[in-house]
MARVOSE-367611 format. One record per residue (C-alpha): x, y, z; residue number from 1. Coordinates in Angstrom, 1 decimal, always signed. Layout:
N
X / Y / Z / NUM
...
end
This chain:
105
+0.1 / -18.9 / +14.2 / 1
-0.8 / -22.0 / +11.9 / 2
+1.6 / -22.3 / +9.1 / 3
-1.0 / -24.3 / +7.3 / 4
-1.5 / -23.1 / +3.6 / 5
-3.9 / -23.3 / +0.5 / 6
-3.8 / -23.2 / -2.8 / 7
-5.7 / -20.1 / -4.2 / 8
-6.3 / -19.7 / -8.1 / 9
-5.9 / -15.7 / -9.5 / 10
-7.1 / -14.9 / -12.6 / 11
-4.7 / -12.5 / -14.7 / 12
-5.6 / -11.7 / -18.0 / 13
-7.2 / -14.6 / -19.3 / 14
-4.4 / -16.9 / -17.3 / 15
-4.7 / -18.9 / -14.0 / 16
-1.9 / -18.5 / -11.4 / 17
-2.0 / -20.7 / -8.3 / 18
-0.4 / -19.7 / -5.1 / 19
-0.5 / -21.0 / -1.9 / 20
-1.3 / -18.7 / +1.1 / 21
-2.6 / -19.3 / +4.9 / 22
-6.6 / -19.6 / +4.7 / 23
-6.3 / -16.0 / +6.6 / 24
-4.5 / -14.2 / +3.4 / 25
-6.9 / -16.0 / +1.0 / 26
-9.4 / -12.6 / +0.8 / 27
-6.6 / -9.8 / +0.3 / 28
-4.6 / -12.2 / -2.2 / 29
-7.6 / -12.5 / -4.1 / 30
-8.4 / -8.8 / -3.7 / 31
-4.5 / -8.1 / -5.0 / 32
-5.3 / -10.5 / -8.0 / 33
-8.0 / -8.6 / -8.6 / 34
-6.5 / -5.0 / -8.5 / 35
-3.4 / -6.7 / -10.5 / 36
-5.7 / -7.7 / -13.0 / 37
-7.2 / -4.6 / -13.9 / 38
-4.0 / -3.0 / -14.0 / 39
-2.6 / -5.3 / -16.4 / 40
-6.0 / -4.8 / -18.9 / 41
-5.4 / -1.2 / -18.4 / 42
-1.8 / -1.5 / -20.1 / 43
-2.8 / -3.7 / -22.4 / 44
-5.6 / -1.7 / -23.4 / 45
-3.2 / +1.8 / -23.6 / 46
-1.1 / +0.0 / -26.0 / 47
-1.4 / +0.4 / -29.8 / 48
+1.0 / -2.2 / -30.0 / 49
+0.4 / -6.3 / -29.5 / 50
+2.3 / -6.6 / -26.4 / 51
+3.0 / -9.9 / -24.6 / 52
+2.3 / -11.0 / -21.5 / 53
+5.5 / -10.8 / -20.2 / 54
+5.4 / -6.9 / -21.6 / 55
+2.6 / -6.1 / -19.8 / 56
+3.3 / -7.4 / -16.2 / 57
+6.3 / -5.2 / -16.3 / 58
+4.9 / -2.3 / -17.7 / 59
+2.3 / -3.2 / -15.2 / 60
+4.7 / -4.0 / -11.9 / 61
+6.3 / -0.5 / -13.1 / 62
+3.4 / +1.7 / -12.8 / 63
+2.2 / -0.3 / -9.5 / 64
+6.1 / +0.4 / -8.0 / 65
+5.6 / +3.8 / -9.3 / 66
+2.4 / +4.4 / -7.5 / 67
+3.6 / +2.8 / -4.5 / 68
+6.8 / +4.6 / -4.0 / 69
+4.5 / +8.4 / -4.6 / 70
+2.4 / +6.8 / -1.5 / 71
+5.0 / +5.8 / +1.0 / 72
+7.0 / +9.4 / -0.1 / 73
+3.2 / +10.9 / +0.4 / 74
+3.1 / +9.4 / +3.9 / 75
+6.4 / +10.4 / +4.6 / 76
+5.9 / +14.4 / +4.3 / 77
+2.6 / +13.8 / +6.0 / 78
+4.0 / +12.1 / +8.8 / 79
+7.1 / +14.6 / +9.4 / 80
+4.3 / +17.6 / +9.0 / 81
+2.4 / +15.9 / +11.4 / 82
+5.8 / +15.4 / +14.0 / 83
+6.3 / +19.2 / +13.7 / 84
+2.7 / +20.1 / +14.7 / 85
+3.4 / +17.4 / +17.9 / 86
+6.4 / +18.9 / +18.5 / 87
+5.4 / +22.3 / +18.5 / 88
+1.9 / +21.3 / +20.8 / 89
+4.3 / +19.6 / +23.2 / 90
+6.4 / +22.5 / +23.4 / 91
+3.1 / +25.1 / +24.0 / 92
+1.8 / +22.9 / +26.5 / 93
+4.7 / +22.8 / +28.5 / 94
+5.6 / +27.1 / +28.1 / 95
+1.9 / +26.7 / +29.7 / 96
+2.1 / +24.6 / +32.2 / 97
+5.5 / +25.9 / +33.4 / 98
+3.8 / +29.2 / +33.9 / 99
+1.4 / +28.0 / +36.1 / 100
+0.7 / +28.0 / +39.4 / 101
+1.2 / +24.5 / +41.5 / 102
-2.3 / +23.4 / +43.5 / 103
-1.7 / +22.2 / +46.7 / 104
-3.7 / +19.6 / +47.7 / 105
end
């Protein structure tokens, strides 16, 4: 893997932020600017108060660590629903096939 890296400009509200990334990471960076930006205008536009920037990327990295720890919780019950089903599949098949008969070949 090359360890070669860019420097990619992202745009958050109204100011320029350069990073440096590998040339493959340069899309979803952008895309993550892009979705970071919007949540930032959100807050800023939900406020009746002049908030700084400052203000606003925490408020912002607050709601975003919010919404990302409902996901992974989300995914979490999902995937131990999903075990149980396996689980109990597993356990059908083999009450089956321990009933059957063997074929001889």
């Amino acid at each position: 893997m090359s360890k070669e890296t860019i420097g990619v400009t992202v745009h958050l509200i109204g100011s320029e932020y350069r990073f440096a990334c590998r040339p493959a990471e340069q899309d979803e960076l952008l895309e993550a600017g892009r979705y970071l930006d919007d949540k930032m205008r959100e807050v800023r536009d939900r406020s009746s108060k002049l908030l700084s920037l400052e203000a606003i990327a925490v408020m912002a990295a607050m709601n975003l660590s919010h919404e990302l720890l409902r996901q992974q919780r989300q995914t979490t019950e999902t995937d131990t629903i999903i075990n149980h089903h396996v689980q109990d599949l597993v356990q059908k098949i083999d009450a089956i096939l321990s009933k059957a008969v063997p074929i001889e070949l």
